[in-house]
C-alpha positions as CSV (number, residue, x, y, z in Angstrom):
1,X,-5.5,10.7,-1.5
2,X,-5.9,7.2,-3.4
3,X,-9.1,8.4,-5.1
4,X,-7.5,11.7,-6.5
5,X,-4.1,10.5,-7.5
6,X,-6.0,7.0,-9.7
7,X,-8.4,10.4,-11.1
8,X,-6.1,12.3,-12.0
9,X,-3.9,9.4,-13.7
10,X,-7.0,8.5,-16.0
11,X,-7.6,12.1,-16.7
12,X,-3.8,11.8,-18.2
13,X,-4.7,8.9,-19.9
14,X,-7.9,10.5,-21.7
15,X,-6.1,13.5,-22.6
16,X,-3.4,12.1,-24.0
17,X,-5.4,9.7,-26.4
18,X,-6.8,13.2,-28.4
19,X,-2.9,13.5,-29.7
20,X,-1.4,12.1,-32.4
21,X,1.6,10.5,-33.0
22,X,5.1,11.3,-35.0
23,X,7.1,8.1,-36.8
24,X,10.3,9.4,-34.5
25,X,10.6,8.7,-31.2
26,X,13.7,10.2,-29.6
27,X,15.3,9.4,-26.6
28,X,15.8,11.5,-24.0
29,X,16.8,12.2,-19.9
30,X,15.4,13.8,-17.3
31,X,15.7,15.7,-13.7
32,X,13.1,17.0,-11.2
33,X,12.5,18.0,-7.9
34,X,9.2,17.9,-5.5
35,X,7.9,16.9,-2.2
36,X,7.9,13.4,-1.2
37,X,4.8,12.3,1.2
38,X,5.5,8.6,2.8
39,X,3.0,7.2,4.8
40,X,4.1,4.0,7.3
41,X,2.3,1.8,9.1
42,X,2.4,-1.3,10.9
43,X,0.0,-3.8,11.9
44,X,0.3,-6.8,14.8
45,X,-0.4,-8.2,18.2
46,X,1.6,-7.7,21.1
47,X,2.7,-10.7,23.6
48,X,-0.4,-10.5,25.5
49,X,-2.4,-10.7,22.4
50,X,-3.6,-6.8,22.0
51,X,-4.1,-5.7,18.4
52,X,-1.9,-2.8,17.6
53,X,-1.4,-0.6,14.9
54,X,1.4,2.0,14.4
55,X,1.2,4.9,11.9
56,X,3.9,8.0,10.6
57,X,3.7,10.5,7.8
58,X,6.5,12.8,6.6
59,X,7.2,15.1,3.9
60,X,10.5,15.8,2.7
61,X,12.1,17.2,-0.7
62,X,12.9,14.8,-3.2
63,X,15.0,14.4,-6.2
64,X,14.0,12.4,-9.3
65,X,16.2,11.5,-12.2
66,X,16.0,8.6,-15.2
67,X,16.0,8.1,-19.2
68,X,14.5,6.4,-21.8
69,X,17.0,4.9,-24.6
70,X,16.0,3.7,-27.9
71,X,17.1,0.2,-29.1
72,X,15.2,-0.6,-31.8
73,X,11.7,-0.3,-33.5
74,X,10.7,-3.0,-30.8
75,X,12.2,-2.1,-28.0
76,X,13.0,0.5,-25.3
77,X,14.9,0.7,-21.8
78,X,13.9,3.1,-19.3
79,X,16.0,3.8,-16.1
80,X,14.0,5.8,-13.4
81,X,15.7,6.6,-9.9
82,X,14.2,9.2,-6.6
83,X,15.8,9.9,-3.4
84,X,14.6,11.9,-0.5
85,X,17.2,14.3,-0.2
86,X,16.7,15.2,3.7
87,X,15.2,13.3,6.1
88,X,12.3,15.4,8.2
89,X,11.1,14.2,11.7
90,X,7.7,14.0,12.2
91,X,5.2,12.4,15.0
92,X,4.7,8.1,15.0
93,X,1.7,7.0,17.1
94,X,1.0,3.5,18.3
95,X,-2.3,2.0,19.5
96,X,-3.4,-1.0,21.3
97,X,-6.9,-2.4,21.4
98,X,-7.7,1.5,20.0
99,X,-6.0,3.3,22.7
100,X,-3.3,5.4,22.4
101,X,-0.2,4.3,24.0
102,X,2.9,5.2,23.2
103,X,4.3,8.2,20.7
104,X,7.7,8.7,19.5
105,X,10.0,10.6,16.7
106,X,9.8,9.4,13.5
107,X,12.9,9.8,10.3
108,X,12.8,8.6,7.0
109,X,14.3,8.3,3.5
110,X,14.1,6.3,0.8
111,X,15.4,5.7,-2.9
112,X,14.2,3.9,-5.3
113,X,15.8,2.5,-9.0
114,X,13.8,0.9,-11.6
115,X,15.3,-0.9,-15.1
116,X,12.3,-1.6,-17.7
117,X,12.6,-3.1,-20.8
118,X,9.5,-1.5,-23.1
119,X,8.3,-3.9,-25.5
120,X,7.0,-1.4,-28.0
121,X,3.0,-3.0,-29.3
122,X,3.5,0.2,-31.3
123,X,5.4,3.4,-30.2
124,X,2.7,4.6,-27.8
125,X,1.5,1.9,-26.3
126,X,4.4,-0.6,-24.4
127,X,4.6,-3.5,-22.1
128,X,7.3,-2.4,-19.7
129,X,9.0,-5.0,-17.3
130,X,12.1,-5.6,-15.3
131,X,13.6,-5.3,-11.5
132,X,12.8,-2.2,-8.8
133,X,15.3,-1.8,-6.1
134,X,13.6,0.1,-2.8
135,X,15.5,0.7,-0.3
136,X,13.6,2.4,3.3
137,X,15.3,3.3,6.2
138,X,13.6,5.0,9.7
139,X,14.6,6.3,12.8
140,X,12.5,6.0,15.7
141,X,13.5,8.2,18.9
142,X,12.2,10.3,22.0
143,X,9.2,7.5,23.3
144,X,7.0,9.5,25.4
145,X,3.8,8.8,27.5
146,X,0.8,10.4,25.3
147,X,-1.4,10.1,28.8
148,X,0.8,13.4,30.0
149,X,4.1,13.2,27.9
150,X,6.2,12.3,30.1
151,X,9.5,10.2,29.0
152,X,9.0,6.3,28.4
153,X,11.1,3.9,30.0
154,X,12.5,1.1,29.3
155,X,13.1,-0.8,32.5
156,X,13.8,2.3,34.3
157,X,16.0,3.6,31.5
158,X,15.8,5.6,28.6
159,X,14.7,4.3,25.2
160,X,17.8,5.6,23.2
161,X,17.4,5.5,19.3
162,X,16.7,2.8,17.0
163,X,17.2,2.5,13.3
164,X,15.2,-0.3,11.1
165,X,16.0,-0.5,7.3
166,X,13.9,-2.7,4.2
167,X,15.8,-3.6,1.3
168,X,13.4,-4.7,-1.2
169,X,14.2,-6.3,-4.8
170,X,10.7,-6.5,-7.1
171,X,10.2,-7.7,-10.5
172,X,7.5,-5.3,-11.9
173,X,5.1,-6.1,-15.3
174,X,2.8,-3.1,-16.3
175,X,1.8,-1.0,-18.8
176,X,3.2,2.2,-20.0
177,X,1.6,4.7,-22.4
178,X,3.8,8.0,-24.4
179,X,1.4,10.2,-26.3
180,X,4.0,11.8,-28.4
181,X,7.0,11.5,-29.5
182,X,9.5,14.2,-26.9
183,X,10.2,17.7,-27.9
184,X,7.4,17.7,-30.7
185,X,6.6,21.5,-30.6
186,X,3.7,21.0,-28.1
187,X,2.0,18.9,-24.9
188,X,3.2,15.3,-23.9
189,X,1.8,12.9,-22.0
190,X,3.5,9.7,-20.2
191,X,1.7,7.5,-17.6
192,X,2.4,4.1,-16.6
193,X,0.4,1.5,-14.0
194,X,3.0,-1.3,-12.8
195,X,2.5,-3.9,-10.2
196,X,5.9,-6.0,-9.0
197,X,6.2,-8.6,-6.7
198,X,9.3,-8.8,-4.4
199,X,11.8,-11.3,-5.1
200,X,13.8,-10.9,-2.4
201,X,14.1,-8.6,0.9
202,X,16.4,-8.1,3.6
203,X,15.0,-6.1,7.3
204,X,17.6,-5.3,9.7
205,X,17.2,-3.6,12.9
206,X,19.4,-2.0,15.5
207,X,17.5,-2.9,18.2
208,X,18.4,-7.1,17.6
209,X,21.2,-6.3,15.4
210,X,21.9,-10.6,15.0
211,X,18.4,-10.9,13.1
212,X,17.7,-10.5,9.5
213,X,13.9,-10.9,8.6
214,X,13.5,-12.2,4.4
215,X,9.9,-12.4,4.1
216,X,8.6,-12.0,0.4
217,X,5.2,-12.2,1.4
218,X,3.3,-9.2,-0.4
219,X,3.5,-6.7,-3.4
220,X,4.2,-3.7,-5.0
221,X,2.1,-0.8,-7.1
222,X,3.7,1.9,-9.0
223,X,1.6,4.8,-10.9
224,X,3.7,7.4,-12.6
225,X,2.0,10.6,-14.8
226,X,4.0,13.4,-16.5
227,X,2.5,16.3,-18.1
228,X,4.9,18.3,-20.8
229,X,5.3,21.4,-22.6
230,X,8.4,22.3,-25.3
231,X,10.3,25.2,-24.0
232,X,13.0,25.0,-27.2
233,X,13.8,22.1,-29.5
234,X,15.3,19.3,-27.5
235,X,13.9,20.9,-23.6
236,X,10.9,20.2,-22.5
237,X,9.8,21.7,-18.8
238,X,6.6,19.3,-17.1
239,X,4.8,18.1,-13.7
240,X,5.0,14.9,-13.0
241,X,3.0,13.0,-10.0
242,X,3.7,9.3,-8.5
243,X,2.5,6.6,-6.3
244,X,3.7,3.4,-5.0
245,X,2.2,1.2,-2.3
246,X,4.2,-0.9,-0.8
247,X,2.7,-4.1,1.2
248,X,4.2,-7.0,3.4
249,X,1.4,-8.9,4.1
250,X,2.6,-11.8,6.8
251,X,4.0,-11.7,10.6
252,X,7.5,-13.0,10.8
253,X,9.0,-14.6,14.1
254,X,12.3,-15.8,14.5
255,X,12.9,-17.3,18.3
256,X,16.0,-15.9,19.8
257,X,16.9,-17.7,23.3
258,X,13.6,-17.2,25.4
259,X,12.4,-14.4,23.2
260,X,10.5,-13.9,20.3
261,X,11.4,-11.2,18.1
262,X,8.5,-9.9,15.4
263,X,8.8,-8.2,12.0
264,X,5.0,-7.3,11.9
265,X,3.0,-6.5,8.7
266,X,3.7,-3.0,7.5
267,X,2.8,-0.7,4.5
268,X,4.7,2.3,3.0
269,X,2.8,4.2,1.0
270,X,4.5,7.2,-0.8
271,X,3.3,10.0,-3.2
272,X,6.3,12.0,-5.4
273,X,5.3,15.4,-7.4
274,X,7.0,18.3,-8.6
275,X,8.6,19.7,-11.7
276,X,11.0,18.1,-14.1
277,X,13.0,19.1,-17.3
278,X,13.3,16.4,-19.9
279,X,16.0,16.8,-22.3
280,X,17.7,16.0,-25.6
281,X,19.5,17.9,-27.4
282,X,20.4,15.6,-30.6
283,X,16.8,15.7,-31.2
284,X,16.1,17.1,-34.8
């Protein structure tokens, strides 16, 4: 998935580089809808020192919304938000030492906000930086034995349900690219390639509900491509495509009485497509 979605950005990025520019670039706002695929994972070892590795992939429908808003001839401002508009349950497995040894319900949604400045080296090609705001909250429920599927106990009792969420602040620094100028009587291309660093992060979970975790160990990579077409002066209908990797890349333990409690490394990785409309209607 990797390998086709960094393809099919650079395929974008050639494209675009046959079209020529306009001296007016408008601004403009936009709205889509797609499918959002996230991917977790998690990566430790357990108190008596197996290696284990959890993993969960959902797809749900998505909602994408933003604009971009002249300021001057140097710079621009570009708001991007998504949110997954229903959670959708899906399978989590966990393994120890490679075995499989535990399964369990998995939930997810996520949104995510972005605020880039654009310096403008000219109107197509911009340095774009400024903060991302993700925010990733899961549900785990309904453990079960793999071995015959049995319920898995706790002690005797039921697991009941648990809810972990990661608020993550990044500052981001990348490069974004606009072929044309919008609603230019033909095809426009955008693509951008940023990578942000998390400046601060709060991890809560129900199951030690006195613990915060506020590791900023790791880093962040967004891709974004949108592909264009002018329906009527000032609309423009398109496919866009995105990907974002998100990585923690330490083991946190905070003592608590005789226990240990452990925020293990973990990696969301999430691909957004669908179609948008991009409008303004003040453009002459």
């Amino acid at each position: 998935m990797k390998k086709i979605l960094f393809s099919s950005v650079t395929a974008l990025t050639l494209l675009s580089s046959v079209a020529t520019a306009s001296d007016k670039y408008n601004g403009f706002s936009y709205i889509g809808f797609g499918v959002e695929t996230a991917t977790y994972q998690e990566i430790g070892v357990t108190k008596e020192g197996k290696a284990f590795k959890s993993s969960a992939t959902s797809s749900s429908p998505v909602y994408i919304s933003g604009s971009l808003i002249n300021i001057n001839n140097n710079f621009d401002f570009t708001i991007d938000a998504s949110s997954t508009l229903m959670a959708t349950t899906t399978d989590e497995k966990w393994q120890e030492d490679g075995y499989l040894v535990q399964a369990n319900k998995f939930d997810s949604v996520q949104s995510d906000l972005k605020f880039l400045l654009h310096y403008k080296m000219n109107n197509n090609h911009r340095i774009a930086f400024g903060p991302n705001y993700n925010m990733f909250s899961m549900k785990r429920h309904t453990y079960t034995n793999p071995a015959d599927g049995s319920e898995k106990l706790d002690n005797g009792d039921s697991i009941g349900l648990n809810q972990e969420d990661i608020a993550t602040l990044n500052m981001m620094l990348g490069y974004w690219y606009e072929s044309k100028p919008f609603s230019n009587g033909g095809m426009r291309v955008s693509v951008s390639a940023l990578y942000g660093m998390p400046i601060w992060n709060k991890a809560t979970n129900t199951s030690t509900a006195e613990i915060e975790f506020s590791s900023t160990d790791g880093s962040t990579i967004n891709l974004n491509g949108y592909l264009g077409f002018e329906l009527t002066k000032g609309l423009e209908m398109g496919a866009f495509v995105g990907y974002s990797i998100k990585d923690k890349s330490s083991t946190d333990k905070v003592q608590v009485n005789a226990s240990s409690i452990t925020w293990p490394e973990n990696e969301l990785e999430t691909v957004r497509y669908g179609i948008s409309f991009v409008w303004n209607f003040d453009a002459k």
